[in-house]
PyMOL Python script that loads the backbone (N, CA, C, O; Angstrom):
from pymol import cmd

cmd.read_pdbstr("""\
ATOM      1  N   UNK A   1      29.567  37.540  61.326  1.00  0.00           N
ATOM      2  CA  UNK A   1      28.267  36.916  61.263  1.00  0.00           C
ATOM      3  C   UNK A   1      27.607  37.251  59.929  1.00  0.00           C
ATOM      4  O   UNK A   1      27.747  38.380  59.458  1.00  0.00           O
ATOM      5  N   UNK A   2      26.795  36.189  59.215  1.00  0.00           N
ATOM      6  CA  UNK A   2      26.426  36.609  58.337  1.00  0.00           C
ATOM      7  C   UNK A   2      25.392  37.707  58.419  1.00  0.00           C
ATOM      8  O   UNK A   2      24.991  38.143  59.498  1.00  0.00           O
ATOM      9  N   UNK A   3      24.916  38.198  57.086  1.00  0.00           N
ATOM     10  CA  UNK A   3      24.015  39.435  57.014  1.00  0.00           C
ATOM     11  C   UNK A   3      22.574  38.858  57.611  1.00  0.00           C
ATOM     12  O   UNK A   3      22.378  37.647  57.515  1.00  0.00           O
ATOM     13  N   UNK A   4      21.710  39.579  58.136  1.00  0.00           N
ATOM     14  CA  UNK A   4      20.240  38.935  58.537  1.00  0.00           C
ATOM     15  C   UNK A   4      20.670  37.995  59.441  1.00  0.00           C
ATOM     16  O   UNK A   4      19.706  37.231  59.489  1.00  0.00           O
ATOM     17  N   UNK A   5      21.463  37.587  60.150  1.00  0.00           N
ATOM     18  CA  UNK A   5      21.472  36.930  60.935  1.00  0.00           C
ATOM     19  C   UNK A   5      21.158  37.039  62.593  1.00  0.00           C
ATOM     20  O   UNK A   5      21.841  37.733  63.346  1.00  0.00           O
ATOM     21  N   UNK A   6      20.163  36.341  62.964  1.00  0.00           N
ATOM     22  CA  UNK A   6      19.609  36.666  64.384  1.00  0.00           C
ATOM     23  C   UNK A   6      19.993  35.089  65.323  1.00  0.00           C
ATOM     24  O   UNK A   6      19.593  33.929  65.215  1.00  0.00           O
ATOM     25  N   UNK A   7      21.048  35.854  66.320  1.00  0.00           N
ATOM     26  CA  UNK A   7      20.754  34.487  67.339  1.00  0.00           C
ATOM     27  C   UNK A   7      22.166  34.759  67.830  1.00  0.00           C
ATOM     28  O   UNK A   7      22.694  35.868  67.743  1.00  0.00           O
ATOM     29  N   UNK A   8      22.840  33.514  68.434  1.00  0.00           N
ATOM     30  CA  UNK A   8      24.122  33.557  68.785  1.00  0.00           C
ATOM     31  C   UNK A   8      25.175  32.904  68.295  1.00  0.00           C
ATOM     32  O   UNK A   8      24.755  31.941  67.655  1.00  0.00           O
ATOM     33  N   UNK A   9      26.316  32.957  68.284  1.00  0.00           N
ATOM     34  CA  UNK A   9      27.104  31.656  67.930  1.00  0.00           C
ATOM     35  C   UNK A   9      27.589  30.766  68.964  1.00  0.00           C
ATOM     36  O   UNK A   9      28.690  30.964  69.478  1.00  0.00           O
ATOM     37  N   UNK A  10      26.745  29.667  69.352  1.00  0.00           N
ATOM     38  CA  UNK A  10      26.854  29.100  70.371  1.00  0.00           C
ATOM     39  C   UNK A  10      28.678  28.829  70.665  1.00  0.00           C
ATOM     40  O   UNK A  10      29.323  29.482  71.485  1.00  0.00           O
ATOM     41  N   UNK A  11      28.950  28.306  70.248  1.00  0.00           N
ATOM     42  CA  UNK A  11      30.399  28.260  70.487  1.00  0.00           C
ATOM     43  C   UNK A  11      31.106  29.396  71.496  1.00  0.00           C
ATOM     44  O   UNK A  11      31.323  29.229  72.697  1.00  0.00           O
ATOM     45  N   UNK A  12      31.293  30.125  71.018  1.00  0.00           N
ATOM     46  CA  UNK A  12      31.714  31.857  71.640  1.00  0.00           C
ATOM     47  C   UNK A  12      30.751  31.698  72.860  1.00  0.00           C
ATOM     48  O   UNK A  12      31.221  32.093  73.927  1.00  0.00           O
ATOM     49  N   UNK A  13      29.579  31.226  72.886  1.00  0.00           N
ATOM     50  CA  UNK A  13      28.833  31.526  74.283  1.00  0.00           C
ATOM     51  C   UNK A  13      29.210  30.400  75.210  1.00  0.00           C
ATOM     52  O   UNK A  13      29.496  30.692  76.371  1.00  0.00           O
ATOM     53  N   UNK A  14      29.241  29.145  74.820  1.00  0.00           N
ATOM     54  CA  UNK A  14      30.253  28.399  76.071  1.00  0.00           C
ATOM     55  C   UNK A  14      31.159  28.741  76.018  1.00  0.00           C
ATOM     56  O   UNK A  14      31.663  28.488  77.112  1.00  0.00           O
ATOM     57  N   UNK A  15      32.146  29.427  75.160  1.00  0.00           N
ATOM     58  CA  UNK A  15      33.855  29.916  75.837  1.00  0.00           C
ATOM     59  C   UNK A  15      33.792  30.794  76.768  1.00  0.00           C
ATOM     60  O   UNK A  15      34.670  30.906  77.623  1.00  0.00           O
ATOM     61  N   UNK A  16      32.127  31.948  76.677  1.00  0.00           N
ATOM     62  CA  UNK A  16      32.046  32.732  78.040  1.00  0.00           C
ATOM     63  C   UNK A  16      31.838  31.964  78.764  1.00  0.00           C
ATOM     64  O   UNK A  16      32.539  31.857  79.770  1.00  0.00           O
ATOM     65  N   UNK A  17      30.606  30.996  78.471  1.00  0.00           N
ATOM     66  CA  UNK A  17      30.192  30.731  80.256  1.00  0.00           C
ATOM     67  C   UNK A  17      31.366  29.571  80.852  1.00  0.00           C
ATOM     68  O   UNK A  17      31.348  29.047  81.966  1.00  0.00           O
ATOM     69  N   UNK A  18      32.333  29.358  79.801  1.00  0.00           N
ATOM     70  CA  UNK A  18      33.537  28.814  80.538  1.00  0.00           C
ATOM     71  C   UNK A  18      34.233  29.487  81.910  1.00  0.00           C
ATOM     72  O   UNK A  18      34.361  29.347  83.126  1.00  0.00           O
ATOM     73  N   UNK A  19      34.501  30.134  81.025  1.00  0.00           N
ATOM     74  CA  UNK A  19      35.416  31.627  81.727  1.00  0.00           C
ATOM     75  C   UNK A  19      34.640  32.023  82.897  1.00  0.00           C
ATOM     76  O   UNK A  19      35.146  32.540  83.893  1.00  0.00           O
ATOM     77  N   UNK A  20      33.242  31.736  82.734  1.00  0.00           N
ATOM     78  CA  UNK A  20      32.546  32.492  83.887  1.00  0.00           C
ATOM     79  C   UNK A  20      32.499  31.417  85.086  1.00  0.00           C
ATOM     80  O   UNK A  20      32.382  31.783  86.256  1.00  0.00           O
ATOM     81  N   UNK A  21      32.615  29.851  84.651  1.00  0.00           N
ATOM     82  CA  UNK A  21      32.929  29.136  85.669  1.00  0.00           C
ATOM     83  C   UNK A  21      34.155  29.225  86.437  1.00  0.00           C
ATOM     84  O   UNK A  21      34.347  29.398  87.641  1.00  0.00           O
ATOM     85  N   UNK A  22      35.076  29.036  85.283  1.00  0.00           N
ATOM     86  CA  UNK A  22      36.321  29.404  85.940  1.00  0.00           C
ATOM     87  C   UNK A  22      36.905  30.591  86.923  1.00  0.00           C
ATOM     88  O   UNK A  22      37.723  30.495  87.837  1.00  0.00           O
ATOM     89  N   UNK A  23      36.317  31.551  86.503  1.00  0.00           N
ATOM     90  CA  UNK A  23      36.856  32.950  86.942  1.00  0.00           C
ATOM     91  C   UNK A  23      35.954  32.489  88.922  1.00  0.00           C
ATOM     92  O   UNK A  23      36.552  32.567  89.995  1.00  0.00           O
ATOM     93  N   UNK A  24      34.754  32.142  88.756  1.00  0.00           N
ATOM     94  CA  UNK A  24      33.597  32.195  89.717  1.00  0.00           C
ATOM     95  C   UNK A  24      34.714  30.486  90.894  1.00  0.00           C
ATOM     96  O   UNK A  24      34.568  30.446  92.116  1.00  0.00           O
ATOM     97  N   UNK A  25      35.455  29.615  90.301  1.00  0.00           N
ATOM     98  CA  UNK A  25      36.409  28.714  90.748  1.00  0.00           C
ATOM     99  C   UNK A  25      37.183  29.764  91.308  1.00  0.00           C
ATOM    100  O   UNK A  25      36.806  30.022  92.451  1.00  0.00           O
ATOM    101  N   UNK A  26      38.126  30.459  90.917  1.00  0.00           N
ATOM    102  CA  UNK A  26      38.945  30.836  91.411  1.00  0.00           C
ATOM    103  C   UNK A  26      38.441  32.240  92.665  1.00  0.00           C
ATOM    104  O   UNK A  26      39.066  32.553  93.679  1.00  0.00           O
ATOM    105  N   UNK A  27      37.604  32.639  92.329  1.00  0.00           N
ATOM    106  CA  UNK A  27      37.158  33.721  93.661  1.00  0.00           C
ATOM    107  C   UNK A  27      36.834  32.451  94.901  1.00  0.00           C
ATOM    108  O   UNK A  27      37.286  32.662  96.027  1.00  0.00           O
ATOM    109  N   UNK A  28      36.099  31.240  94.663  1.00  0.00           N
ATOM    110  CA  UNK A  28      35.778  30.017  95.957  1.00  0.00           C
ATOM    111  C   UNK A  28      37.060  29.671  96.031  1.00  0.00           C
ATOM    112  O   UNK A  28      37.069  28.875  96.970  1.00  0.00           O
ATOM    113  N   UNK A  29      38.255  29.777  95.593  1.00  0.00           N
ATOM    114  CA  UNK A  29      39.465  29.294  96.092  1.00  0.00           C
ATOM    115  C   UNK A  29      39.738  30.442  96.794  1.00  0.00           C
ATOM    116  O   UNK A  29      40.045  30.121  97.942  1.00  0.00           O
ATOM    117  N   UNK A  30      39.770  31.674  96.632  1.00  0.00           N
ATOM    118  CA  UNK A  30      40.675  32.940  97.103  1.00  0.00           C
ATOM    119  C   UNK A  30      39.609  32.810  98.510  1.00  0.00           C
ATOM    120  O   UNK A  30      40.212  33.056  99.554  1.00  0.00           O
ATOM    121  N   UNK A  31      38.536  32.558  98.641  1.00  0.00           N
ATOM    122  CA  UNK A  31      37.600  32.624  99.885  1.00  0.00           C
ATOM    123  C   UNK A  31      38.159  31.582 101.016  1.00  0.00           C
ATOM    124  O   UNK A  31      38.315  31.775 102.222  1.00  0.00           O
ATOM    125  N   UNK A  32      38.408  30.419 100.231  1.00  0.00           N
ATOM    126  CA  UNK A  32      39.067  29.806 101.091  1.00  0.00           C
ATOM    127  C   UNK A  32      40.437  29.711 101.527  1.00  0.00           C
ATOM    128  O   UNK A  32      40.812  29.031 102.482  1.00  0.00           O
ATOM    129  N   UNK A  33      41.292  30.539 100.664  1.00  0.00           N
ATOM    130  CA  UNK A  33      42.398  30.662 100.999  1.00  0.00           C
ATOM    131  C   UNK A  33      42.653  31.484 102.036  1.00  0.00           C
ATOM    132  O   UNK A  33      43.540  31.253 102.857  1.00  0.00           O
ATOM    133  N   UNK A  34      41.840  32.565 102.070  1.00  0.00           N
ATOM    134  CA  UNK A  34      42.056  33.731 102.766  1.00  0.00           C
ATOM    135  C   UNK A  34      41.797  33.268 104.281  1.00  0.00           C
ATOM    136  O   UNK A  34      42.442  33.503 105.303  1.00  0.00           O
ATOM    137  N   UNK A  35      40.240  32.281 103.994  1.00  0.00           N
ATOM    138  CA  UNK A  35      40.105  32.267 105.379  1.00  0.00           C
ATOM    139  C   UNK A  35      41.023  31.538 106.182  1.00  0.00           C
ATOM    140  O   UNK A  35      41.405  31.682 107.344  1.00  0.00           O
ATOM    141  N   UNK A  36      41.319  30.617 105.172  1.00  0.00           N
ATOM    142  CA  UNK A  36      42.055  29.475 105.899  1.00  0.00           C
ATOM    143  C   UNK A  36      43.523  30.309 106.641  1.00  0.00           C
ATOM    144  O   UNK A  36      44.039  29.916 107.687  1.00  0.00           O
ATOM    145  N   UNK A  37      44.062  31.619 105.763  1.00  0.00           N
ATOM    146  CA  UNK A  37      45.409  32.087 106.462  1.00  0.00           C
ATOM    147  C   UNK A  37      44.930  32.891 107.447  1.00  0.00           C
ATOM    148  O   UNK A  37      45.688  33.016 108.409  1.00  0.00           O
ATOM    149  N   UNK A  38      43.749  33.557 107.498  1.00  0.00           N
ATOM    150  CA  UNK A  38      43.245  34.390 108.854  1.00  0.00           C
ATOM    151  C   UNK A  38      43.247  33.395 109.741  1.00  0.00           C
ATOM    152  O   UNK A  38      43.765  33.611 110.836  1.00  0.00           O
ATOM    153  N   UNK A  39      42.638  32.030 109.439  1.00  0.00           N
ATOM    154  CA  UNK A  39      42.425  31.176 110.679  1.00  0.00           C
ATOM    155  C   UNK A  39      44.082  30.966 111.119  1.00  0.00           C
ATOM    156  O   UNK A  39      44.072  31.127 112.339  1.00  0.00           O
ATOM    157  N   UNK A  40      45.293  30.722 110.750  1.00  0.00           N
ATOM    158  CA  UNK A  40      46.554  30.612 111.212  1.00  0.00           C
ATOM    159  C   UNK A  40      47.402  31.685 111.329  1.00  0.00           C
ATOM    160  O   UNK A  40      48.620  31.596 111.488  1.00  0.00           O
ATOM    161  N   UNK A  41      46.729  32.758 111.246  1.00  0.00           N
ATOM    162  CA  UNK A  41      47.693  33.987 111.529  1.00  0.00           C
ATOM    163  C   UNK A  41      47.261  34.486 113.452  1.00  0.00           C
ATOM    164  O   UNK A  41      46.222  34.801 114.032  1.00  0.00           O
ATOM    165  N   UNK A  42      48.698  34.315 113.860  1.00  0.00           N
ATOM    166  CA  UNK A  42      48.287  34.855 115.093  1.00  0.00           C
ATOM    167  C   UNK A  42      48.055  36.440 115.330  1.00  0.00           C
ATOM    168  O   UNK A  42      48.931  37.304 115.345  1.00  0.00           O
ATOM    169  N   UNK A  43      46.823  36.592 115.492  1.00  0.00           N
ATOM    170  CA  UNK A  43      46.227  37.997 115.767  1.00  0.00           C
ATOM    171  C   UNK A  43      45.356  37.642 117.059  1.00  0.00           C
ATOM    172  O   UNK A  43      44.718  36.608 117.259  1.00  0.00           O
ATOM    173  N   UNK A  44      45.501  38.861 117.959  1.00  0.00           N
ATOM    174  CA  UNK A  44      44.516  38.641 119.218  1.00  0.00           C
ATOM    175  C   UNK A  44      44.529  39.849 119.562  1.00  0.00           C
ATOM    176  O   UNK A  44      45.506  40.568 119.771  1.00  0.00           O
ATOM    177  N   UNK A  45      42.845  40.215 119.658  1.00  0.00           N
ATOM    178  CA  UNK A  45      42.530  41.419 119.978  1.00  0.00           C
ATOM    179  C   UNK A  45      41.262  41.855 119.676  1.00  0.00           C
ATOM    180  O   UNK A  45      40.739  41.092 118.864  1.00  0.00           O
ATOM    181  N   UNK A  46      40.692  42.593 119.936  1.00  0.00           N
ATOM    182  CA  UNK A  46      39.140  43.002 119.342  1.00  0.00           C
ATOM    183  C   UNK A  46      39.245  43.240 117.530  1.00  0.00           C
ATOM    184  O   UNK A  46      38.644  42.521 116.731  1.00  0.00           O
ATOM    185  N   UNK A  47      40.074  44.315 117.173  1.00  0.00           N
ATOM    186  CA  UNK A  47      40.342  44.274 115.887  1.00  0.00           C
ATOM    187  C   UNK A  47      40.578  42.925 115.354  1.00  0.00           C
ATOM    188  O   UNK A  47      39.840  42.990 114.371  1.00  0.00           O
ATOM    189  N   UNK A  48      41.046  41.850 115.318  1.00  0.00           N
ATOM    190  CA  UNK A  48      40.663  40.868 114.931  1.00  0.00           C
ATOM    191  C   UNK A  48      39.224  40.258 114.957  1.00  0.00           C
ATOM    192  O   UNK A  48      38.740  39.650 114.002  1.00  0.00           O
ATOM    193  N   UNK A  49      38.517  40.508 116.284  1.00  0.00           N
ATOM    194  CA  UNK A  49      37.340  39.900 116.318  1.00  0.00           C
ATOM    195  C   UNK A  49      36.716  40.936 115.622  1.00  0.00           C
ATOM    196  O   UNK A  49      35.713  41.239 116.269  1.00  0.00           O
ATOM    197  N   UNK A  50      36.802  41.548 114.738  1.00  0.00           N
ATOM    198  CA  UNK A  50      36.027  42.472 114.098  1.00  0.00           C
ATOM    199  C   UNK A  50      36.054  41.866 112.409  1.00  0.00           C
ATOM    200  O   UNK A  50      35.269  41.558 111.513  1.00  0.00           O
ATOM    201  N   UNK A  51      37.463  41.937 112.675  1.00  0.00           N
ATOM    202  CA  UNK A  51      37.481  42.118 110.983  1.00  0.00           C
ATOM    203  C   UNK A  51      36.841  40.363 110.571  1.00  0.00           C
ATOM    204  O   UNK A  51      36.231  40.259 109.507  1.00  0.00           O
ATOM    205  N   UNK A  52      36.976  39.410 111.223  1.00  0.00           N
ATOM    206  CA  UNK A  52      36.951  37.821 111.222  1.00  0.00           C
ATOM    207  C   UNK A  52      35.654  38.483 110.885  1.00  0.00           C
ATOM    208  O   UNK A  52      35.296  38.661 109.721  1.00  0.00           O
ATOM    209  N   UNK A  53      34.935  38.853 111.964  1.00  0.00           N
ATOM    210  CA  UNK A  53      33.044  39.217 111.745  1.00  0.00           C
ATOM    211  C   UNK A  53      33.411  40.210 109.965  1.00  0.00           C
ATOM    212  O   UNK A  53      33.740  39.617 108.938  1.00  0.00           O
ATOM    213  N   UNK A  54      33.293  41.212 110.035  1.00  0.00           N
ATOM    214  CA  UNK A  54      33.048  41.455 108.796  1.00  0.00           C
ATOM    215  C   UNK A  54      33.173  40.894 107.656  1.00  0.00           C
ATOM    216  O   UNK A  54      32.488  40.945 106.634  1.00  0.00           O
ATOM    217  N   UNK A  55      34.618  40.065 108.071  1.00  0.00           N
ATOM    218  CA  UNK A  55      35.094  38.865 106.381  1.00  0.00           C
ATOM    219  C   UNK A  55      33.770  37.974 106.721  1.00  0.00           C
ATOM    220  O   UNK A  55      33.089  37.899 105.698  1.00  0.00           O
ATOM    221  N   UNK A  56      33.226  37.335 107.719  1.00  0.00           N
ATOM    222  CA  UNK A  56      32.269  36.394 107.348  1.00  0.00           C
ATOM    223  C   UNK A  56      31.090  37.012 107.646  1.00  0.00           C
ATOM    224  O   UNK A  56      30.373  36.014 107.574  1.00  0.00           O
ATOM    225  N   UNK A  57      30.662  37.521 107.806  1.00  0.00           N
ATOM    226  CA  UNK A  57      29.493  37.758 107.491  1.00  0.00           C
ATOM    227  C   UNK A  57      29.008  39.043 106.294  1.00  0.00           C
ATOM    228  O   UNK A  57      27.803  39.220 106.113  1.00  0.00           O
ATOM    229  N   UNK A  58      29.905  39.784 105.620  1.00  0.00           N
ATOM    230  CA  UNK A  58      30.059  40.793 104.664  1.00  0.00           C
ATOM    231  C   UNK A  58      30.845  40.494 103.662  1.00  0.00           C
ATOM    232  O   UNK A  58      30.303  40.007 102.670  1.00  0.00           O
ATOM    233  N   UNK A  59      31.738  40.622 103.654  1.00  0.00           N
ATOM    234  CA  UNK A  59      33.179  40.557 102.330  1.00  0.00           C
ATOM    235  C   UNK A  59      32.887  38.740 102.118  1.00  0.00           C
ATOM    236  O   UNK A  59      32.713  38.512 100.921  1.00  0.00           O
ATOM    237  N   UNK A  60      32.837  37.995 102.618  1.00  0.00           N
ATOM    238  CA  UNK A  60      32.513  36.652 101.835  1.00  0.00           C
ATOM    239  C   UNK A  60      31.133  36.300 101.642  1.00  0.00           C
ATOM    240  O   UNK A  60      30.985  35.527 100.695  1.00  0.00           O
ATOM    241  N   UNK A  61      29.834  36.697 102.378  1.00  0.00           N
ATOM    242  CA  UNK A  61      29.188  36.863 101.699  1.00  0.00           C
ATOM    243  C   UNK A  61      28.722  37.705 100.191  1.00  0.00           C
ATOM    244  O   UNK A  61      27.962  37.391  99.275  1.00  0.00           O
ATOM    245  N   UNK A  62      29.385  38.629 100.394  1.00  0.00           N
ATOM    246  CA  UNK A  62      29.525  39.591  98.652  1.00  0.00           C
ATOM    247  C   UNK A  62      29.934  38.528  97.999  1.00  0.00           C
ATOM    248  O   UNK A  62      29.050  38.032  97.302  1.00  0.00           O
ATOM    249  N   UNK A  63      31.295  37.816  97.960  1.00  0.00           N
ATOM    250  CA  UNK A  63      31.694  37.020  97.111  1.00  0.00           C
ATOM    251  C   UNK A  63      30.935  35.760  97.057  1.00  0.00           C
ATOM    252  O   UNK A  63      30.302  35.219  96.150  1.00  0.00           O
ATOM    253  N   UNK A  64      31.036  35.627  97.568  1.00  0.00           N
ATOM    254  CA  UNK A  64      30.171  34.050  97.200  1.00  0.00           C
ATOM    255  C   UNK A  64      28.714  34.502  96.131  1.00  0.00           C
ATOM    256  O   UNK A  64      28.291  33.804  95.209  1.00  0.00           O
ATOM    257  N   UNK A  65      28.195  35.731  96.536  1.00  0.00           N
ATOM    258  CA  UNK A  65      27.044  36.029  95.571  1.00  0.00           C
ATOM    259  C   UNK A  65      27.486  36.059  94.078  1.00  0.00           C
ATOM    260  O   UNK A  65      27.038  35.496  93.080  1.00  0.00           O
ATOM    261  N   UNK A  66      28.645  37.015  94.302  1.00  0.00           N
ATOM    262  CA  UNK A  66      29.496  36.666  92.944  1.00  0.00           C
ATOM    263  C   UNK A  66      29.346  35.421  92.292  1.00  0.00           C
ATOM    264  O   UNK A  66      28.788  35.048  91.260  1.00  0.00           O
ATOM    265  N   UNK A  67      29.862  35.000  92.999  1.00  0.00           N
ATOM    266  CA  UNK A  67      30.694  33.373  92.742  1.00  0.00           C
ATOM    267  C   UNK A  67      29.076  33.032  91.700  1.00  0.00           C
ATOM    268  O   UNK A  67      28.954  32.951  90.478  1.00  0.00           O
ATOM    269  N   UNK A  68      27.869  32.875  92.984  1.00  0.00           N
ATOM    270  CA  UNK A  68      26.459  32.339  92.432  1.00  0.00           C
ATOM    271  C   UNK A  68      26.122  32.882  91.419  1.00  0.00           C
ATOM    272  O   UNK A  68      25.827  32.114  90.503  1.00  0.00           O
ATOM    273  N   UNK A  69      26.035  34.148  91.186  1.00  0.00           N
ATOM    274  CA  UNK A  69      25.874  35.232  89.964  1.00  0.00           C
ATOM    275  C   UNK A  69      26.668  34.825  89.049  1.00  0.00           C
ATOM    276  O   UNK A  69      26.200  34.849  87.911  1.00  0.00           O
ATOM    277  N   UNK A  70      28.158  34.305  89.226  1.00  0.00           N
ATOM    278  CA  UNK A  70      28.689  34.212  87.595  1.00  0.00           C
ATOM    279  C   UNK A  70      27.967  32.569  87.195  1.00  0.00           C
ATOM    280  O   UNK A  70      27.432  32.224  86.141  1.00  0.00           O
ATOM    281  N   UNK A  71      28.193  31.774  88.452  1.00  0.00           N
ATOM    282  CA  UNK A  71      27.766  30.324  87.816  1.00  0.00           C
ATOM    283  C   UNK A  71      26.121  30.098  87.351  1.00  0.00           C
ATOM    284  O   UNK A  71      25.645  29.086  86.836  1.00  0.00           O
ATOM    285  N   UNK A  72      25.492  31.236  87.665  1.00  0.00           N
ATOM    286  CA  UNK A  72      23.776  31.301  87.404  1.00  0.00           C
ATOM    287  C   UNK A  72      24.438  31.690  85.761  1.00  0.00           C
ATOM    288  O   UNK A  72      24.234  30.839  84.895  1.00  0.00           O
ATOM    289  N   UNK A  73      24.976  32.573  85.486  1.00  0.00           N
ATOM    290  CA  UNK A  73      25.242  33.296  84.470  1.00  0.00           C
ATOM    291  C   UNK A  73      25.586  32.136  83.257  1.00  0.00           C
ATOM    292  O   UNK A  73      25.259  32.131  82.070  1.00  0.00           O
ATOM    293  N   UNK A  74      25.948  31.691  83.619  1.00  0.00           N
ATOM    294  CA  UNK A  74      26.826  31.061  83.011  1.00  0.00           C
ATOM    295  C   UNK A  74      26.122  29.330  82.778  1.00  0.00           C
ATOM    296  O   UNK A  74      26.586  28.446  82.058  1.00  0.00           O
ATOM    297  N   UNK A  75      25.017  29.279  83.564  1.00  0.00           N
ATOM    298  CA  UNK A  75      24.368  28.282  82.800  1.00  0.00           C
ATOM    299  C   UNK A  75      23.512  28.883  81.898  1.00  0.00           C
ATOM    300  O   UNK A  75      23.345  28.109  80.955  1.00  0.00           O
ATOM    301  N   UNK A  76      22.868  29.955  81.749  1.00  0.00           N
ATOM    302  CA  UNK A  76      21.986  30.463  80.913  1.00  0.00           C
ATOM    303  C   UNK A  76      22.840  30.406  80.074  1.00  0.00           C
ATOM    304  O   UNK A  76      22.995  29.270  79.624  1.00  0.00           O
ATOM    305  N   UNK A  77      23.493  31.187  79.651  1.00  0.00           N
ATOM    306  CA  UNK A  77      24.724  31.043  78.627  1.00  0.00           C
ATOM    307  C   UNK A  77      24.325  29.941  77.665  1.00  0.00           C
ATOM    308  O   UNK A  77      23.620  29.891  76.657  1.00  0.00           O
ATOM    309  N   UNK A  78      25.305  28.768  78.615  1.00  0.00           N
ATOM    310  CA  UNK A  78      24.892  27.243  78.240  1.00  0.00           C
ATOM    311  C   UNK A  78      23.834  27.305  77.841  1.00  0.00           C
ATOM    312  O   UNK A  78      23.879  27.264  76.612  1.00  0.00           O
ATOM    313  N   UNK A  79      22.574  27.407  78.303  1.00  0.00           N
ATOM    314  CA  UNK A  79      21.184  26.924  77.648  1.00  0.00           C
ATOM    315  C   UNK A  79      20.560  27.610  76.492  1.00  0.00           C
ATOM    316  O   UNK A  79      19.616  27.120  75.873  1.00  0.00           O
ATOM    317  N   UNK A  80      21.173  28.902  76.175  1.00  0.00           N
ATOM    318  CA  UNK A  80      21.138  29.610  75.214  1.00  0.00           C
ATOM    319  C   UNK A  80      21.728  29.223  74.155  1.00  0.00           C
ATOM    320  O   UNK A  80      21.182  29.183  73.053  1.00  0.00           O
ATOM    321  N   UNK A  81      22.816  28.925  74.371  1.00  0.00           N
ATOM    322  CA  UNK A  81      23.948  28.381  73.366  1.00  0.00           C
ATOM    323  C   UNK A  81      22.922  26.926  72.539  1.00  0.00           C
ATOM    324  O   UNK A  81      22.744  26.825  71.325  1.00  0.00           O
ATOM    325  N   UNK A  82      22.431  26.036  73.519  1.00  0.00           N
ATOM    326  CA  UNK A  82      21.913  24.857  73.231  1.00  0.00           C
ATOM    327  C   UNK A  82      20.641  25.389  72.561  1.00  0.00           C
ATOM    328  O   UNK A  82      20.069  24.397  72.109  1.00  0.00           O
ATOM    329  N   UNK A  83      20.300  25.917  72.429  1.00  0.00           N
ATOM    330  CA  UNK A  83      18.584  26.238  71.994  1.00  0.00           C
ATOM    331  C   UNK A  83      19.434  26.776  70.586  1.00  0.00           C
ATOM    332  O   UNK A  83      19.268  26.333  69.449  1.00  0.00           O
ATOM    333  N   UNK A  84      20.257  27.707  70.946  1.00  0.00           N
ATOM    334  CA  UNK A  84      20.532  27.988  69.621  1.00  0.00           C
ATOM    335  C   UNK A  84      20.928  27.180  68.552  1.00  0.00           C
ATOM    336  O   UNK A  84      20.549  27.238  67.382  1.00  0.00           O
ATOM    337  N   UNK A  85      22.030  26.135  69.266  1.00  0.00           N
ATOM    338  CA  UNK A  85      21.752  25.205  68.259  1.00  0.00           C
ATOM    339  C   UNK A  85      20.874  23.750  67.141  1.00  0.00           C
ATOM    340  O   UNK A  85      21.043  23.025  66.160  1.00  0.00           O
ATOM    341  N   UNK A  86      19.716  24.182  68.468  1.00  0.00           N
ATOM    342  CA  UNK A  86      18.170  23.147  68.176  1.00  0.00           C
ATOM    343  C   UNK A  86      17.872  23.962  67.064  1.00  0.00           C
ATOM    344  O   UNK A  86      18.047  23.446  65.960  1.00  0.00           O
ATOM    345  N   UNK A  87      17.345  25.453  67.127  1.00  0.00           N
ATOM    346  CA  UNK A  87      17.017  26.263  66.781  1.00  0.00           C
ATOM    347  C   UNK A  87      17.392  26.358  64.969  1.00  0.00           C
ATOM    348  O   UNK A  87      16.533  26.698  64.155  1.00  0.00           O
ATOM    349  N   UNK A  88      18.752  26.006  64.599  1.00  0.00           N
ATOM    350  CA  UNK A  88      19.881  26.622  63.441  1.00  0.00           C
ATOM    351  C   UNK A  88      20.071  24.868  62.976  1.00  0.00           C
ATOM    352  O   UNK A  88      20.351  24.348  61.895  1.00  0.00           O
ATOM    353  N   UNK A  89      19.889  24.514  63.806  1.00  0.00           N
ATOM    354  CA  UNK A  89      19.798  22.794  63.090  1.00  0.00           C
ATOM    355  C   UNK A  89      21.750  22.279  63.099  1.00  0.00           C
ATOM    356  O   UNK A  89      22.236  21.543  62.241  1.00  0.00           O
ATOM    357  N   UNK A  90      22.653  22.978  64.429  1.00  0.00           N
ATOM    358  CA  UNK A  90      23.815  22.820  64.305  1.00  0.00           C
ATOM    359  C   UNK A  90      24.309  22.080  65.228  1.00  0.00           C
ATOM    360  O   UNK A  90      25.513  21.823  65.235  1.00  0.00           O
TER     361      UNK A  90
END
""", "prot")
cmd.dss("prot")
cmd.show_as("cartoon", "prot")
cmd.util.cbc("prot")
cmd.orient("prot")
């Protein structure tokens, strides 16, 4: 970056908030993957009715916050990136 220089290089900041979509895609796939093989795995028993409750109402709620947290993230990013370039005239 040059010397005195204040701001971002927008570029580099959508390749994060790329990554941050993507990465935040692939945890909503692993959520649904998972559930979808708990739903076809034959298990019967209370320990099942446990862990089903904890994956949905705990362990996929965590993730999904994730998921919201990287894609919140990751539009700021974006809108940062864009100001910066109103901003620098680029």
């Amino acid at each position: 970056m040059p010397e005195g220089f204040l701001g971002l290089d927008p570029e580099e900041m959508e390749r994060v908030a790329s990554r941050m979509d993507a990465e935040a895609q692939k945890l909503d796939q692993a959520i649904r993957q998972v559930t979808s093989q708990l739903r076809s795995t034959e298990w019967v028993g209370p320990d099942r009715t446990r862990f089903e409750k904890e994956w949905t109402s705990e362990h996929q709620v965590s993730i999904r916050r994730t998921v919201d947290l990287l894609r919140t993230n990751a539009r700021e990013l974006k809108r940062h990136a864009k100001e910066q370039r109103a901003a620098s005239g680029r």
